[in-house]
C-alpha positions as CSV (number, residue, x, y, z in Angstrom):
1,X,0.5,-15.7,-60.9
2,X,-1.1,-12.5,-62.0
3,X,-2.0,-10.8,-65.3
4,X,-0.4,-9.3,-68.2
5,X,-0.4,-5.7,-68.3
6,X,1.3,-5.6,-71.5
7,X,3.4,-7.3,-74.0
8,X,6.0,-9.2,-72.0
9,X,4.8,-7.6,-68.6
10,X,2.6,-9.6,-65.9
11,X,1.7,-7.9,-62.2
12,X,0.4,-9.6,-59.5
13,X,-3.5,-8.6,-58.8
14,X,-3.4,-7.3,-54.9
15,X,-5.8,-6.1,-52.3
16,X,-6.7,-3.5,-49.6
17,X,-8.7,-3.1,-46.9
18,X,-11.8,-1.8,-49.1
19,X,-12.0,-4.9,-51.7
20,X,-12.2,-7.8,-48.8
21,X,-14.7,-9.1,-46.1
22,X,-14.9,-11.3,-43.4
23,X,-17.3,-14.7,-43.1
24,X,-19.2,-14.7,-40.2
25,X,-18.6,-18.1,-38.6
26,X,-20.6,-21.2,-37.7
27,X,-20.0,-20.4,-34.0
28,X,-20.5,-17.0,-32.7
29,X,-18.9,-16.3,-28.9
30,X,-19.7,-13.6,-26.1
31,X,-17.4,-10.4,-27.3
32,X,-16.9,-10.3,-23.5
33,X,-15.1,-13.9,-23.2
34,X,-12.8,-13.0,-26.1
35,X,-8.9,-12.6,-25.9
36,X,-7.3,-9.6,-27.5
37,X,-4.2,-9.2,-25.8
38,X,-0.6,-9.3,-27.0
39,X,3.1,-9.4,-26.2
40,X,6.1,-8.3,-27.2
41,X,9.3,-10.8,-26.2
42,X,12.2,-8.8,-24.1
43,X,15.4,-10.5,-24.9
44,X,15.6,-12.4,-21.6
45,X,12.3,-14.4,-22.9
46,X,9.9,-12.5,-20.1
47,X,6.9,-11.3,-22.0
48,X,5.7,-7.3,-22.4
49,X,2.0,-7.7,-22.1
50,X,-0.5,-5.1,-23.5
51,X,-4.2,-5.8,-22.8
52,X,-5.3,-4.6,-26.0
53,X,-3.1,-5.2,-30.0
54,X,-3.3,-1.4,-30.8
55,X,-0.1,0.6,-31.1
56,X,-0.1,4.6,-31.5
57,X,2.2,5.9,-34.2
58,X,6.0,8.0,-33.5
59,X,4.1,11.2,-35.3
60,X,4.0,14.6,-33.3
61,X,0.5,15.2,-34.0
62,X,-0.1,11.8,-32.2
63,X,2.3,11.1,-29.3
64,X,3.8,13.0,-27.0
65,X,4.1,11.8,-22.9
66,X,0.9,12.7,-21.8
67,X,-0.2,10.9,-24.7
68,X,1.7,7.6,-23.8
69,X,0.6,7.9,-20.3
70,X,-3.0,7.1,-21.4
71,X,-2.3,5.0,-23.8
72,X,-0.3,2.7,-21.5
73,X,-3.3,3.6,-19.3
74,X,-5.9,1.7,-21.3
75,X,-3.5,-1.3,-22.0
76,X,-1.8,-0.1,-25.8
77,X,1.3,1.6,-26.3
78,X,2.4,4.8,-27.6
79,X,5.9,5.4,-29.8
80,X,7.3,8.6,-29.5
81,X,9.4,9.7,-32.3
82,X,12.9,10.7,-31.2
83,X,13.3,13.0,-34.5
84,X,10.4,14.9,-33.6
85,X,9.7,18.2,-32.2
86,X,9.4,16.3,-28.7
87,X,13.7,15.9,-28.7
88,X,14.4,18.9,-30.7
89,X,12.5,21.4,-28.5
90,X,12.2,22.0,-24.7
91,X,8.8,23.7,-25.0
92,X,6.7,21.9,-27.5
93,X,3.7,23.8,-27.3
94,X,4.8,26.6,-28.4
95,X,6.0,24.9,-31.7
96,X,3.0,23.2,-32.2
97,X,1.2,26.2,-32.3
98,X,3.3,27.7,-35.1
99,X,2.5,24.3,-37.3
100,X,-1.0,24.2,-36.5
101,X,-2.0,27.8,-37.2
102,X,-0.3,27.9,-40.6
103,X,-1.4,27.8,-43.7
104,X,-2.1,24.9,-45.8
105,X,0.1,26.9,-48.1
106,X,3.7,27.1,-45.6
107,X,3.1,24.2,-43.3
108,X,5.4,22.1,-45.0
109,X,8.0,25.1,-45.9
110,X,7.4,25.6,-41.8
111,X,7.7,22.6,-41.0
112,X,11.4,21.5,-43.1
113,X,12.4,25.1,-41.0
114,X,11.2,23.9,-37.5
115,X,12.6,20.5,-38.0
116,X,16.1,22.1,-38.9
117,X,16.9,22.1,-35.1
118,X,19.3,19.3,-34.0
119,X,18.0,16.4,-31.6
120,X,19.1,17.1,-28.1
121,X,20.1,14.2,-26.6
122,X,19.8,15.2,-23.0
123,X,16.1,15.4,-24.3
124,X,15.9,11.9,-25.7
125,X,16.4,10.8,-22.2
126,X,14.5,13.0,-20.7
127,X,11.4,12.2,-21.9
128,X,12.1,8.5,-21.6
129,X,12.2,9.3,-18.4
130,X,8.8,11.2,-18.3
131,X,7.7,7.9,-20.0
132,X,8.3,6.0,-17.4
133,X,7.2,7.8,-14.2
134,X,3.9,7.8,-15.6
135,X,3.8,4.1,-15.0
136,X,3.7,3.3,-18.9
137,X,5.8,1.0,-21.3
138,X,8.2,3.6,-23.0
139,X,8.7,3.5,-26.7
140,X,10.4,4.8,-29.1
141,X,11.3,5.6,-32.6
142,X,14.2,6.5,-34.7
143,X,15.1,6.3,-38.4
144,X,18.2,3.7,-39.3
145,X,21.1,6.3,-39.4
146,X,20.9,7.6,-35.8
147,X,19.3,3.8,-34.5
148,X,22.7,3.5,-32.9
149,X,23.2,6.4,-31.1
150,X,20.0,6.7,-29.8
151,X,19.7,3.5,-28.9
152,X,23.0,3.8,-26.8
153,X,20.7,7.0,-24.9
154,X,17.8,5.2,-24.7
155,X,19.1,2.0,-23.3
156,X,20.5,3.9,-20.4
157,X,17.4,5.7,-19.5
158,X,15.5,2.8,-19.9
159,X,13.3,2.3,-22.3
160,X,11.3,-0.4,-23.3
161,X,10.7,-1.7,-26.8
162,X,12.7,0.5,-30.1
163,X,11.2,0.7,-33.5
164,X,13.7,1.2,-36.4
165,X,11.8,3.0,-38.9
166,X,12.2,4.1,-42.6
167,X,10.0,4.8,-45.4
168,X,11.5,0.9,-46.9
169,X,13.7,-1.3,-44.9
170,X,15.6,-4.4,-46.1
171,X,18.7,-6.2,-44.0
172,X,21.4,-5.5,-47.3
173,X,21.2,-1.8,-47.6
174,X,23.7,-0.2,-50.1
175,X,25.4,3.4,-49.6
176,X,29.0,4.7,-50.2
177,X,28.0,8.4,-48.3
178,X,26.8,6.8,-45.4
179,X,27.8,3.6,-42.4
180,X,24.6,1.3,-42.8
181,X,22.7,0.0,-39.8
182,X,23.7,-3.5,-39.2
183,X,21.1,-4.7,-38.2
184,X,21.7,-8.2,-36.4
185,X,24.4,-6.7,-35.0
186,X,22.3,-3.7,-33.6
187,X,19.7,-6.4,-32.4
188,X,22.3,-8.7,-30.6
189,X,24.4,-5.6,-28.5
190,X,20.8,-3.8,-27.2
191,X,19.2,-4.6,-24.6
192,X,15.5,-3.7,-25.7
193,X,13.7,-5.6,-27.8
194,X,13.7,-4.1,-31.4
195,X,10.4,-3.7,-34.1
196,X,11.6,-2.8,-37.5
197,X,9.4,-1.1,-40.2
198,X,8.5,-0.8,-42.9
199,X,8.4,-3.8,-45.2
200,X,5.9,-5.2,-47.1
201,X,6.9,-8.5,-49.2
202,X,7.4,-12.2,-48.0
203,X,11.3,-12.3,-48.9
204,X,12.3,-9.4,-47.2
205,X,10.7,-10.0,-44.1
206,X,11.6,-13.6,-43.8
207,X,15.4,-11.8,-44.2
208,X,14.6,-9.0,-41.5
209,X,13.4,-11.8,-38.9
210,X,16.9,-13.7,-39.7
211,X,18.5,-10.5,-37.4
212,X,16.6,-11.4,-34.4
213,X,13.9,-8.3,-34.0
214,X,11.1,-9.1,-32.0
215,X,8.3,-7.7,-34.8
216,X,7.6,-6.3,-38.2
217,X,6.0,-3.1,-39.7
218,X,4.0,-3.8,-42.6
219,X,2.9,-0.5,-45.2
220,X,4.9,1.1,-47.3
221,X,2.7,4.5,-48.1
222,X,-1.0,3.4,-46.8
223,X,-1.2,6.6,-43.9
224,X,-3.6,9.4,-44.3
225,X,-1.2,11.8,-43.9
226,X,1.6,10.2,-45.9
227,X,1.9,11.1,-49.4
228,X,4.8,8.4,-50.4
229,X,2.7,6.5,-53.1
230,X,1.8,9.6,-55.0
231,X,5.4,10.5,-55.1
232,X,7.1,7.7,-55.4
233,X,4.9,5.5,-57.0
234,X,5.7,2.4,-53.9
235,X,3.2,0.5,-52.3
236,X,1.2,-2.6,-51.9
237,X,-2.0,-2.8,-50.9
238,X,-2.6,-3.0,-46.9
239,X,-4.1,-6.7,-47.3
240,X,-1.5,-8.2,-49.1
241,X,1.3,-6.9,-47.8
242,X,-0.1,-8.2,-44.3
243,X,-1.1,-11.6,-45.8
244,X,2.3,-11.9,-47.6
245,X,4.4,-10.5,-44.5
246,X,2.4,-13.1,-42.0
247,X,3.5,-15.8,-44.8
248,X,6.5,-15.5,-44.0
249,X,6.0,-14.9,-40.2
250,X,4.7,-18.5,-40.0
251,X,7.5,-20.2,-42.2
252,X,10.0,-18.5,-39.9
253,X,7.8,-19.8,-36.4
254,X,8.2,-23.5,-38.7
255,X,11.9,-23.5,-38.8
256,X,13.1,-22.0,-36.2
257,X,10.6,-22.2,-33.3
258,X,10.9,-18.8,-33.0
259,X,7.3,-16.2,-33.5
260,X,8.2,-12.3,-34.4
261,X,4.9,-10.0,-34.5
262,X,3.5,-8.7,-37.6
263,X,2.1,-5.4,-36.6
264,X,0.0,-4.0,-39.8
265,X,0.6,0.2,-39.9
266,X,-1.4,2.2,-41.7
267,X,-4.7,2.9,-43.4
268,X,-7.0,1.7,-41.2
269,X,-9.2,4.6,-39.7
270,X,-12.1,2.7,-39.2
271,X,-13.0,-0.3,-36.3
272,X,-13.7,-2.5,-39.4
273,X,-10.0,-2.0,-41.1
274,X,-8.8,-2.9,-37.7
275,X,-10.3,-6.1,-37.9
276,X,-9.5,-6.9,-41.6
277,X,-5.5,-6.7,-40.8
278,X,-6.0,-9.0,-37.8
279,X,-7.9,-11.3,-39.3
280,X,-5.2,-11.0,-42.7
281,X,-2.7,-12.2,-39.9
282,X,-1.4,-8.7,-38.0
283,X,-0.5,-9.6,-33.9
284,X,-1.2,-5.8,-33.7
285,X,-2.0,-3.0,-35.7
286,X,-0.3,0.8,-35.4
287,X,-2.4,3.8,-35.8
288,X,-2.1,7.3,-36.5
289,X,-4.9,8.9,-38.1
290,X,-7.7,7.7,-35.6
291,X,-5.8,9.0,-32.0
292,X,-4.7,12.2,-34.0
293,X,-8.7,13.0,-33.1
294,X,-8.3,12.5,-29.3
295,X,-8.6,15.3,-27.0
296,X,-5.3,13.8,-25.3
297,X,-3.4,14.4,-28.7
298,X,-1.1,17.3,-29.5
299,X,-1.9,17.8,-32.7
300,X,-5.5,18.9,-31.4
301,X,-7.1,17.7,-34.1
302,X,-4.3,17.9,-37.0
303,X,-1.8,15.3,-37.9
304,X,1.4,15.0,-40.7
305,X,3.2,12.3,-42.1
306,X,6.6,11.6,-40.6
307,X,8.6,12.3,-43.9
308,X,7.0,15.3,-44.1
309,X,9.6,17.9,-43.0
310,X,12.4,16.0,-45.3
311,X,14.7,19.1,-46.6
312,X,14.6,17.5,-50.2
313,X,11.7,15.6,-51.1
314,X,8.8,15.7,-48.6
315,X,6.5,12.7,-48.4
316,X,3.8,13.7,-46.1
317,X,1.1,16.7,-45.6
318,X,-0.4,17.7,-43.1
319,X,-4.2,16.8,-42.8
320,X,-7.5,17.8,-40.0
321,X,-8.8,15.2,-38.8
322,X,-10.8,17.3,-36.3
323,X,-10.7,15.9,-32.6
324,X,-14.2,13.8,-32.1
325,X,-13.8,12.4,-28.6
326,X,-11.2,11.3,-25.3
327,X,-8.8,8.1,-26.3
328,X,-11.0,6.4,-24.2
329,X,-13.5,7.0,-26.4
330,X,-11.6,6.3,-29.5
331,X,-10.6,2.8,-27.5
332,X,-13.3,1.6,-25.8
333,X,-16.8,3.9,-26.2
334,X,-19.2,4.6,-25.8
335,X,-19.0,5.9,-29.4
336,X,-20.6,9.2,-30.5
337,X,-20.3,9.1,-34.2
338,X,-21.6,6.7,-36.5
339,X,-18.6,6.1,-38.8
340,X,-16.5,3.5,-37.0
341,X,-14.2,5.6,-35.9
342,X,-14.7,5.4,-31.9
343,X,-14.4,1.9,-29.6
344,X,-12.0,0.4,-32.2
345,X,-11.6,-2.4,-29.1
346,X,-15.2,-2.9,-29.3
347,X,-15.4,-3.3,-32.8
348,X,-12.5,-6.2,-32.5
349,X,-14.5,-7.8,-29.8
350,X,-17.4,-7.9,-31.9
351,X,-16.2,-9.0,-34.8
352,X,-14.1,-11.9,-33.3
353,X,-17.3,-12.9,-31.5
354,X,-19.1,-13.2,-35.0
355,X,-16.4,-14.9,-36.8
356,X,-15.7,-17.2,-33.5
357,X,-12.4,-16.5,-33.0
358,X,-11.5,-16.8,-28.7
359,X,-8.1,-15.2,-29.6
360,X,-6.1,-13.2,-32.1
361,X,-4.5,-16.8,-33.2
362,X,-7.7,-18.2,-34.3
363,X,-9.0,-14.8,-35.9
364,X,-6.4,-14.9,-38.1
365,X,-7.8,-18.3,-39.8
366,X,-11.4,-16.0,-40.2
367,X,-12.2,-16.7,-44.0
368,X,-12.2,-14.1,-46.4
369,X,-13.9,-12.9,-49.1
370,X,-12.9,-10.5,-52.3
371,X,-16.2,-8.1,-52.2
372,X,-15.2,-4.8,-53.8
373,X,-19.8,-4.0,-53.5
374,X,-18.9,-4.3,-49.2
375,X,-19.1,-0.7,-48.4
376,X,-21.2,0.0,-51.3
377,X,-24.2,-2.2,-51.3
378,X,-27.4,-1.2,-49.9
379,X,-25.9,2.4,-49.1
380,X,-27.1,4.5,-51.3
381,X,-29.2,6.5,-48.7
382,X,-25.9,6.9,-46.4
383,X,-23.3,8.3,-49.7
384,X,-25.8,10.7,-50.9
385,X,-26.4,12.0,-47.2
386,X,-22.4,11.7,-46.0
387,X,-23.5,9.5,-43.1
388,X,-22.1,6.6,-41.6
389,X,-20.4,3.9,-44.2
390,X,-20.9,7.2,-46.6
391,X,-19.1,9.6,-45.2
392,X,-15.5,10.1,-45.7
């Protein structure tokens, strides 16, 4: 499997969200009578439903409460990051304005400053709390190192689902300077149910579902605003690593009887890269890039990649992504611009309709093509112009 790239050297060929396309099927179905909705499993078996398999990313320009209130309003979820600005500051707004008014230039210089400031812990709960008096599913975020301790706060103020989340997670992590996170361990004594991220090969994942975690993060370096793959050189295309990762999701559901999410996260700003990760075998995607443009998120209009405050080697910048509608908009339409990025929910709809898939189950058997010439062919008009499939 794969190609020589020199003498003694073979690499696997791999794919992203560009270089595929979906076969319309034989039997087409009302978008209206499809089923898009998922679940996460708590650990007493009952079922967290969402009405819709869209997931808003822990990043500050993205989520904050008011945020995740709408967002549990229209039926996704929202994770808050718990080593953002949200739990280190009191007054938010106030620090958002510094980050957003400064210069392409110091951003990221202002940004390893502002995020300098301990997490306060009382403010972990706190807005939990806030979470959850709106009436929406509270979740959260928080890198392995502090998963415990956090977890401990946010157990007791209730929240719902916890992501453990790193730039690369495996179960057999090796450090003398630091206690590692055991994982099962940390999955057995909590209460909530626990998604891990990120991962993107079949043998790691099959050994992160062996812990008991109730899904997977897949992308290692696909965000807009994340700048890992330029400066580490990691990565695997978004189609791969979700085909690979849902691989193994289906061996573990063989043997054990037991089915753990694959939630794709990353790259996809458009309806139709929302569709190619479900139908590649996501439950769910998570996004970041596309909500950073609704009018409910903080970043009003500007997002940045979650590593990139890191005091030693950044991995993020901070991009405008301009704020083009309300999440409802962004969700469910009507959409206003012509470039896919509004009624993502519609666009799933659609699509399953065309490929007749009833559910997210039978999307995922949607056949698929290799067509680097998809978002090329016939648009000649639309690049030269910056229109539509054209513009960027």
């Amino acid at each position: 499997m794969g190609m020589w790239i020199g003498r003694n050297r073979k690499a696997r060929v791999t794919y992203g969200f560009d270089e595929i396309a979906l076969v319309p099927g034989a039997v087409t179905i009302n978008p209206q009578e499809v089923d898009i909705s998922f679940s996460i499993p708590k650990k007493n078996g009952e079922l967290i439903q969402f009405d819709i398999p869209i997931l808003a990313s822990a990043m500050d320009g993205v989520v904050d409460v008011r945020f995740a209130r709408e967002m549990g309003r229209l039926g996704g979820l929202a994770v808050l990051n718990l080593e953002g600005i949200q739990t280190r500051y009191q007054d938010s707004k106030q620090i958002l304005n510094e980050i957003l008014n400064a210069s392409k230039e110091q951003v990221t210089s202002l940004l390893q400053k502002l995020y300098q400031k301990p997490v306060q812990e009382e403010l972990i709960a706190q807005r939990i709390r806030e979470i959850k008096e709106t009436g929406a599913i509270a979740a959260v975020s928080s890198i392995p190192q502090k998963a415990e301790l956090y977890g401990r706060i946010a157990a007791e103020a209730g929240v719902d689902v916890f992501v453990v989340q790193s730039t690369v997670s495996t179960v057999r992590h090796i450090s003398s300077e630091y206690k590692s996170l055991d994982l099962a361990n940390f999955c057995s004594e909590m209460p909530f149910p626990v998604i891990i991220g990120n991962t993107v090969s079949y043998g790691v994942t099959l050994e992160i579902m062996e812990c008991g975690i109730a899904g997977v993060l897949i992308g290692v370096g696909p965000g807009a605003a994340c700048t890992s793959r330029g400066v580490l050189g990691l990565g695997v295309p978004q189609v791969t690593a979700t085909v690979d990762c849902a691989a193994a999701r289906d061996a573990y559901y063989k043997r054990t009887g037991r089915y753990v999410l694959i939630i794709t996260d990353g790259g996809m700003s458009k309806g139709g890269d929302v569709c190619k990760a479900l139908a590649c075998g996501s439950d769910a995607v998570m996004v970041g890039s596309a909500f950073a443009r609704a009018e409910e998120a903080p970043g009003r209009g500007y997002h940045w990649g979650m590593a990139t405050p890191h005091a030693n080697l950044p991995r993020g910048t901070r991009i405008y992504v301009g704020t083009t509608g309300s999440l409802q908009q962004i969700l469910f339409g009507p959409a206003e611009v012509d470039d896919g990025s509004q009624n993502l929910v519609g666009a799933i709809t659609t699509c399953m309709g065309n490929v007749g898939a009833a559910n997210i189950r039978e999307f995922q058997e949607t056949e698929i093509i290799i067509a680097p010439s998809i978002k090329t062919e016939g648009k000649l008009f639309q690049t030269i112009q910056s229109v539509g499939m054209g513009s960027k």
